[in-house]
C-alpha positions in Angstrom: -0.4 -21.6 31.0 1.3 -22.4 34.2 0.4 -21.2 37.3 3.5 -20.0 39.3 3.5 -20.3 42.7 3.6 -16.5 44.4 3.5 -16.8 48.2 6.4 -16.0 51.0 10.2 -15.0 50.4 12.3 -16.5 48.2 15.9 -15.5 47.6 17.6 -15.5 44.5 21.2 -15.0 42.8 22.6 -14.1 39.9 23.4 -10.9 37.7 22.6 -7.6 36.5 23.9 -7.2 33.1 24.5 -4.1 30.8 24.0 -4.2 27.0 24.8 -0.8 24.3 24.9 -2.0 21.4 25.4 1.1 18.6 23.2 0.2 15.3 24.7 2.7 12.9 28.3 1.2 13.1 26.9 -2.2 13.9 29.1 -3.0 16.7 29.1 -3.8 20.5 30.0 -0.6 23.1 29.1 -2.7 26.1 29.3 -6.7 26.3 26.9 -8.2 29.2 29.5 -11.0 29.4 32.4 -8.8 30.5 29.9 -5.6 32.3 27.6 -6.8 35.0 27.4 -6.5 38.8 26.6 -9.9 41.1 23.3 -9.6 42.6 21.8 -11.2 45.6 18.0 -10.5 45.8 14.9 -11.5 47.9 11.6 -12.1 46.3 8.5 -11.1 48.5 5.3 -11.8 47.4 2.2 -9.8 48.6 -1.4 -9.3 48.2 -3.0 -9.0 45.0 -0.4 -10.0 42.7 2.5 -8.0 44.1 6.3 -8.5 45.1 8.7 -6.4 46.0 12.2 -7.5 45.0 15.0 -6.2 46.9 18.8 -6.5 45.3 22.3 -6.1 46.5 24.8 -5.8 43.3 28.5 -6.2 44.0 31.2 -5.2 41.7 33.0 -8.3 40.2 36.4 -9.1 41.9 38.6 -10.4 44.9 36.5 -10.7 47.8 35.2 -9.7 49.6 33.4 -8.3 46.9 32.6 -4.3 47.1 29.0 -3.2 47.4 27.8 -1.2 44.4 24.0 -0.6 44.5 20.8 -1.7 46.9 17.5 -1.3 45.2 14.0 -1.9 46.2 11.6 -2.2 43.8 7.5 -2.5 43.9 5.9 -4.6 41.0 3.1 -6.8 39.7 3.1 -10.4 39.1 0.5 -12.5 36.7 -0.6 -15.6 37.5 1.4 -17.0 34.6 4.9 -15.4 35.9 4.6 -12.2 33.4 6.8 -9.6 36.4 6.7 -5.3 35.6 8.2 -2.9 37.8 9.8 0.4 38.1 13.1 1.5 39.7 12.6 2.5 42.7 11.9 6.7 43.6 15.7 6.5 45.6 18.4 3.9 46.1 21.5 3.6 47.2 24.3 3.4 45.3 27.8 3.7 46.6 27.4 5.8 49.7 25.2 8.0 48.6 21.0 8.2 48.0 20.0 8.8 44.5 16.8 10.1 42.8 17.0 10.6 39.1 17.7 7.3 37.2 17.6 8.8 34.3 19.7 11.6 35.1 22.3 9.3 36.7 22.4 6.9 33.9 22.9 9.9 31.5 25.7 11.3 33.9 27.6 7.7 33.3 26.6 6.9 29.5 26.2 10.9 28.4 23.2 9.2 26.3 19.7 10.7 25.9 17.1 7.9 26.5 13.9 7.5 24.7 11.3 5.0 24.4 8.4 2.5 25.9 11.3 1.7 28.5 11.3 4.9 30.3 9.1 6.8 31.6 8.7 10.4 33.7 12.4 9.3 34.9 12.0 5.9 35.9 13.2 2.6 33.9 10.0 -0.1 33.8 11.0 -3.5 33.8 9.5 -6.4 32.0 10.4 -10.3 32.3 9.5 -13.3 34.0 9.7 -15.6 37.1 8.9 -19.0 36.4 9.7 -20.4 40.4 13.1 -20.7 39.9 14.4 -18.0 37.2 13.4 -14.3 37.5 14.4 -12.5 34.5 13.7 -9.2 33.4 15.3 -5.7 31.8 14.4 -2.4 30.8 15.2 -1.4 27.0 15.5 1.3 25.6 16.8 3.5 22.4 19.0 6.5 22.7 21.6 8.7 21.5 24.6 10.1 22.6 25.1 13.5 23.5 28.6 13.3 25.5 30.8 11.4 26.4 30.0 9.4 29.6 31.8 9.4 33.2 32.4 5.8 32.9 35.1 4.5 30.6 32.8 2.4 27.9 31.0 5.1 27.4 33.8 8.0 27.1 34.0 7.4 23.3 31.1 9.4 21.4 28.9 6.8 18.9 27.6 8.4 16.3 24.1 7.3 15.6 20.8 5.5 17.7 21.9 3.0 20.3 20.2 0.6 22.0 20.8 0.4 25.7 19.3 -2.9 28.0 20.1 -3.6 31.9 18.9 -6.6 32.9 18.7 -9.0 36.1 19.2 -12.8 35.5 18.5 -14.2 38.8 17.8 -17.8 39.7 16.5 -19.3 43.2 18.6 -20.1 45.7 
């Protein structure tokens, strides 16, 4: 196993990427090539095996590009690359401070989330960082309730979904 190198800052760009994909019909609700934000993060490696990752996702468009979401999140790194976190406690997300990832992701989806994926309101994150690539999503199963606030979700799916955000980041 390779030993990745986990000392300093290092900054990274890329995307964060949303997947629904609905298993009963056996079609596609949210494509991560057409729904994702630009993200611009910094990697900071601590003591004993921890980073903190801070992001700045932009929505997709004419610049200058319009800033969605900042994020700070606390995690653990193995020696081999293996990276799990949580979403942070608060963030900020366009103008305002919120608390309740869960709650907020239901608000916009109007799905119930269940699964190894979430956890006392809080998405954990598995993936990698292998130096240059830091990968890593949270997945989980669900259902929908509603319809959701945003439009790709406003149409009710009958039947379990599976629901994936993930960051695709690569050094800088």
């Amino acid at each position: 196993m390779k030993t990745v190198n986990q000392q300093g800052t290092i900054h990274l760009k890329g995307y964060t990427r949303f997947n629904v994909y609905a298993t009963k019909p056996h079609r596609v609700i949210v494509d991560p090539e057409q729904m994702f934000l630009i993200c611009e993060a910094e990697l900071t490696f601590g003591d004993d095996q921890s980073f903190v990752l801070k992001t700045k996702e932009f929505m997709p468009g004419t610049p200058p590009l319009t800033l969605y979401r900042e994020l700070t999140c606390h995690g653990k790194i193995s020696n081999g690359g293996q990276v799990k976190y949580e979403w942070p406690e608060s963030w900020w997300e366009l103008g305002a401070t919120l608390h309740d990832i869960s709650a907020n992701m239901s608000l916009h989806t109007g799905y119930v989330f269940s699964g190894p994926g979430i956890n006392k309101n809080t998405a954990i994150y598995k993936g990698n960082y292998d130096g240059e690539h830091f990968n890593a999503d949270f997945r989980v199963n669900a259902y929908q309730e509603k319809p959701g606030t945003m439009s790709p979700y406003q149409e009710v799916v009958d039947g379990p979904i599976k629901f994936c955000i993930s960051f695709e980041l690569q050094k800088i």
